[in-house]
C-alpha positions in Angstrom: -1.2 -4.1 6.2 0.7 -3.3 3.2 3.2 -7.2 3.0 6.6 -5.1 3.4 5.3 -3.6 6.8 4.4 -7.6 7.4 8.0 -8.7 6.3 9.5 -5.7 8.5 7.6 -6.8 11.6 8.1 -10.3 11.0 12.1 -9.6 10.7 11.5 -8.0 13.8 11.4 -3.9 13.0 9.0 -1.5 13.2 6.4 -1.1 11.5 7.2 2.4 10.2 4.6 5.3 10.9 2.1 7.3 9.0 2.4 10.8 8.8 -0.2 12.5 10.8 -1.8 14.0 8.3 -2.7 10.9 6.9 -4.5 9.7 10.0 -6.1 13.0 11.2 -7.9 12.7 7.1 -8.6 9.0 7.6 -10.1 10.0 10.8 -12.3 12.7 8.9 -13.4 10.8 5.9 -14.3 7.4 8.3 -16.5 10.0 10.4 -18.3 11.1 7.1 -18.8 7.8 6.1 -20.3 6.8 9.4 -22.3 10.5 9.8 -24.0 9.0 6.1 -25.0 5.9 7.8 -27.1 7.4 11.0 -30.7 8.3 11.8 -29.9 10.3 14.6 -29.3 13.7 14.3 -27.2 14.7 17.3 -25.2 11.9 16.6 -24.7 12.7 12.9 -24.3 16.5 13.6 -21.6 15.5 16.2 -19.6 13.2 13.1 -19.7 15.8 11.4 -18.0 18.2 13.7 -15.2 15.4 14.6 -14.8 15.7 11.0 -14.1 19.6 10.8 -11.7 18.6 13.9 -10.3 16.3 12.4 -9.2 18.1 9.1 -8.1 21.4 11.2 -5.5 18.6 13.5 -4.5 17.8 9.5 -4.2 21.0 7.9 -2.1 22.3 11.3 0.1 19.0 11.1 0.7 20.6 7.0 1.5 23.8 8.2 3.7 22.7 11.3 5.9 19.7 8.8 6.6 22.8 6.3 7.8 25.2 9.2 10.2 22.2 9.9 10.8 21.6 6.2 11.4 25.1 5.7 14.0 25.8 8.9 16.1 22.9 7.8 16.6 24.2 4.7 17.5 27.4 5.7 20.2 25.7 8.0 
């Protein structure tokens, strides 16, 4: 936690949120990270696909905030 999300919460706000392309990639690259560390491999193999998942949820979350970018300029 970055210390002006800390102050915010503290002055009582909310903490603000990430975009969900941000979390849908941290999600991917964690599962990488961990898919490098196993023996097993079903459960690496299965990392790995959460991964690909993952990074379609991130590129669709792109492609969905642009639509919305794009229609509000056009208003």
């Amino acid at each position: 936690m970055e210390w002006e999300e800390a102050l915010l919460m503290a002055r009582g706000g909310d903490m603000p949120r990430e975009p969900a392309t941000l979390c849908y990639r941290r999600q991917a690259a964690r599962a990488r990270h961990v898919a490098g560390c196993v023996a097993t491999q079903a459960v690496k193999a299965r990392l790995l696909d959460d991964a690909v998942h993952y990074d379609e949820l991130a590129a669709n979350a792109d492609r969905v905030g642009e639509e919305i970018a794009a229609s509000t300029r056009d208003r």
